[in-house]
N, C-alpha and C positions, 0 to 999 in steps of 0.2 A: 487539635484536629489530628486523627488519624488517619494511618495509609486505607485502614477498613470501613472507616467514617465518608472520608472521601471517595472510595469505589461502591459504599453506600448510595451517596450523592447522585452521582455520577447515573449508577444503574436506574434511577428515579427517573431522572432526566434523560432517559432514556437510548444511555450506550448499550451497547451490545459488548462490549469490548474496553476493560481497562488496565494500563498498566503503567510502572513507575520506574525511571531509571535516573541512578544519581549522576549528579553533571562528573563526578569525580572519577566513575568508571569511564565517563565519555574525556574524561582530559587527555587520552590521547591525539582526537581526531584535531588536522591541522585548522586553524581560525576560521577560514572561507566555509566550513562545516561544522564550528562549536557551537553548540549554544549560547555557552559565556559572551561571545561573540554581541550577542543578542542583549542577552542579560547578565550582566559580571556576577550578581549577586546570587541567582539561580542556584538551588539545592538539587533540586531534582528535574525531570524531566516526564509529563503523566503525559502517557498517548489513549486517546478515546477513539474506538471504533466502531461502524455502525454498518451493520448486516447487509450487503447486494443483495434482495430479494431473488430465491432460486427462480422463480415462477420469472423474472423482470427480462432472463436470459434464454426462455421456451419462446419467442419470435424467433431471435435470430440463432437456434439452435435448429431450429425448424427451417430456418432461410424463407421464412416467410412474413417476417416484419420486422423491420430495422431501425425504424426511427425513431419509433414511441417508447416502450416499457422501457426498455433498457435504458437508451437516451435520457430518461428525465427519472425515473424510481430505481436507477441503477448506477447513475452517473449525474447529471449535473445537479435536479434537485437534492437529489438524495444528498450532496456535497454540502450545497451552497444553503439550502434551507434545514433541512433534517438533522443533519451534520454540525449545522452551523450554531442551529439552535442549543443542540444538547451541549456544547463545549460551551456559548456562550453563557447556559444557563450553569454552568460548573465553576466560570470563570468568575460571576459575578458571586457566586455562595460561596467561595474561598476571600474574594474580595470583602463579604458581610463579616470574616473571622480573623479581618485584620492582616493576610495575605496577597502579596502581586501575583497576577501570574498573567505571563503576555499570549494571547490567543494565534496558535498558527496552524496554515491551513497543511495536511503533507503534498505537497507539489512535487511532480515527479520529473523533477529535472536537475540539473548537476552546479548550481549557483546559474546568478542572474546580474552581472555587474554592470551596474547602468552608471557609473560616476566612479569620483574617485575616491581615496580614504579620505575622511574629515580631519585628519591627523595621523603625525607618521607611526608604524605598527600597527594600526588597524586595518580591517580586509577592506577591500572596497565593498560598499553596496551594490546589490544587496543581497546577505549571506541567509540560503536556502539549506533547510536542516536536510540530512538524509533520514528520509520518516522512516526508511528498513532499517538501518542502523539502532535507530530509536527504538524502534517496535519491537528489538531483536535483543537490543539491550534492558528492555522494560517485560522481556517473557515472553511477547506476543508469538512470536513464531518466526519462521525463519522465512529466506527468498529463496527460491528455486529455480531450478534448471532453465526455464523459461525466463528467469528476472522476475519475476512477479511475488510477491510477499503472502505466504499460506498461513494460517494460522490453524491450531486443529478443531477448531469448531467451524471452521467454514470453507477451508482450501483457501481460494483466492477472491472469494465475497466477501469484500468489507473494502471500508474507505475509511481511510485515519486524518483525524486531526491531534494538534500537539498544544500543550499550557509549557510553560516555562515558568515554577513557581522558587520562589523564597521561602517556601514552607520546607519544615522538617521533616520528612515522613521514611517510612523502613520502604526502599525498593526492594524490587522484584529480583529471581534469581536469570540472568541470561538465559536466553533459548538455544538447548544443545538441538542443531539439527537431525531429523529423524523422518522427518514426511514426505517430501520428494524422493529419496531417496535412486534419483538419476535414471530413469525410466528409460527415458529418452521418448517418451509418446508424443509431448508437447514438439519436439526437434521432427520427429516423424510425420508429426501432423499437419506443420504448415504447408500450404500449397507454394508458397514463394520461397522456400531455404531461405531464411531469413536468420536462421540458430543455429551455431557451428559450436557445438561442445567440442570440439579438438583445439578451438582457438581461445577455449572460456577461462576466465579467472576466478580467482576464490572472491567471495565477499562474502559482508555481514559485519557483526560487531567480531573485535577482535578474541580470538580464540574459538571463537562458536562459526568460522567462514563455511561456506558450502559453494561449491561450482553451480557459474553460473553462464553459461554459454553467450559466444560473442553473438551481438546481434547487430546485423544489417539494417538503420534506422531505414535508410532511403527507401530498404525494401516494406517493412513496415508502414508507412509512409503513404506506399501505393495498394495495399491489404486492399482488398474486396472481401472479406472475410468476419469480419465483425468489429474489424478493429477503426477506430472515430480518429482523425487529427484533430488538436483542439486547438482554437484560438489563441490569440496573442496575450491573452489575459491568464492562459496555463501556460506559456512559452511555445505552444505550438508541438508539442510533446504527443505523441502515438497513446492512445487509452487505450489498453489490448485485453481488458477483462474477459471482452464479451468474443474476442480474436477464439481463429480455429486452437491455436496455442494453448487459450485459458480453459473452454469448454472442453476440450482431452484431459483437461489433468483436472478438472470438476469428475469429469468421468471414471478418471482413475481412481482418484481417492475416493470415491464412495463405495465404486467396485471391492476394493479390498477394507471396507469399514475401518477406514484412515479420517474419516472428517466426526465430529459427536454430536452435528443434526442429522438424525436421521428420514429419509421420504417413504412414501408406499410405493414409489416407481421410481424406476432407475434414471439416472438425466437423462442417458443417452437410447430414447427410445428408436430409433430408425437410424439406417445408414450415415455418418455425415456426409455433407456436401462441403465442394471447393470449387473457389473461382482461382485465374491463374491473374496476371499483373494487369491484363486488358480486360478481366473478365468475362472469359471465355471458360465454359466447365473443366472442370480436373479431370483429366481421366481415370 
């Protein structure tokens, strides 16, 4: 099996997005964030991603429906079935060729320790990859100014899942950052100041980092703006795709033909709108 045979596969089953990073370029990250961690044996590291429909984010770009498109063909189906499906059906056709690979979903949160190590030197469970890292060391693209992960075919439309296989295959080259490029539109655009680039840190995979401005969860949190809190089953973590944050920097990237889908109309057809923390209009 090859690394082209498998993004073969892969594109069949309908990713939008695939790519490979070896565990060996990840051996620096400390155990609570290895893969080995997961899987000692693990060669590589394949992240599959699959397209946010542009059309899923014109409700709440419009501020005139927030519950549906997005909600379900943008976020949770799109994850839990669509998502689910394609990595699942990747998993089991590397499985048919005599290869492991343990299916995971990218959760956007910072580990999840519910117990203790099984034995002493291991992290405790349970250890939560960073899908940016991943994705950043597998080519995908980089994270941005907002925290959010761009790739250049979509900006910030896509949602990753991760294999952790034993298979042999040529990884991907790291993603040098180049597409944010620090606008600061996303920082401008929230109605709550919730993004302090004065206070931000470098991330990413190492050598490829890019600033990424500190952000106030709490204030997220309270968003009226597009952004979902999710349940106890995502850690309860802020979705901010569809946030005033994520639709400016959809906007910006296409404005300056930074993304390679291209549309017949611009995203951002009319003025945006802003609510403030009670929900009361922006001025």
């Amino acid at each position: 099996m090859t690394s082209q045979e498998l993004k073969a596969a892969a594109k069949s089953f309908g990713a939008d997005l695939v790519g490979i990073a070896s565990t060996a370029s990840l051996a620096y990250l400390p155990k609570e964030d290895n893969p080995l961690s997961i899987f000692p044996q693990a060669k590589n590291v394949i992240i599959i991603g699959r397209k946010i429909p542009r059309g899923a984010l014109r409700g709440i770009e419009q501020g005139t429906e927030m519950d549906n498109s997005f909600a379900q063909f943008g976020f949770i189906d799109l994850e839990d079935n669509f998502l689910a499906k394609t990595t699942y059906d990747v998993n089991i056709w590397m499985e048919a060729r005599g290869f492991e690979a343990v299916p995971l979903f990218a959760y956007d949160c910072t580990g999840q320790p519910v117990g203790v190590p099984v034995e002493p030197g291991k992290p405790a469970p349970n250890v939560i990859l960073q899908y940016r890292i991943m994705a950043q060391a597998a080519g995908l693209g980089e994270t941005g100014l907002n925290g959010l992960f761009l790739t250049p075919e979509f900006g910030p439309r896509q949602r990753f899942a991760m294999l952790l296989t034993d298979a042999e295959l040529e990884a991907d080259k790291p993603f040098q950052p180049y597409l944010c490029k620090d606008c600061g539109k996303c920082v401008a655009a929230c109605p709550l100041q919730a993004l302090n680039p004065d206070k931000g840190t470098k991330a990413g995979f190492a050598g490829c980092e890019s600033l990424v401005a500190a952000r106030d969860n709490d204030l997220c949190r309270r968003c009226r703006n597009g952004a979902f809190v999710t349940n106890e089953g995502r850690f309860n973590t802020v979705e901010r795709v569809a946030a005033a944050c994520s639709r400016v920097c959809i906007a910006a990237l296409e404005e300056r033909g930074a993304t390679q889908e291209k549309f017949t109309h611009p995203f951002r057809q009319s003025a945006p709108w802003g609510r403030d923390i009670v929900g009361d209009k922006v001025q």
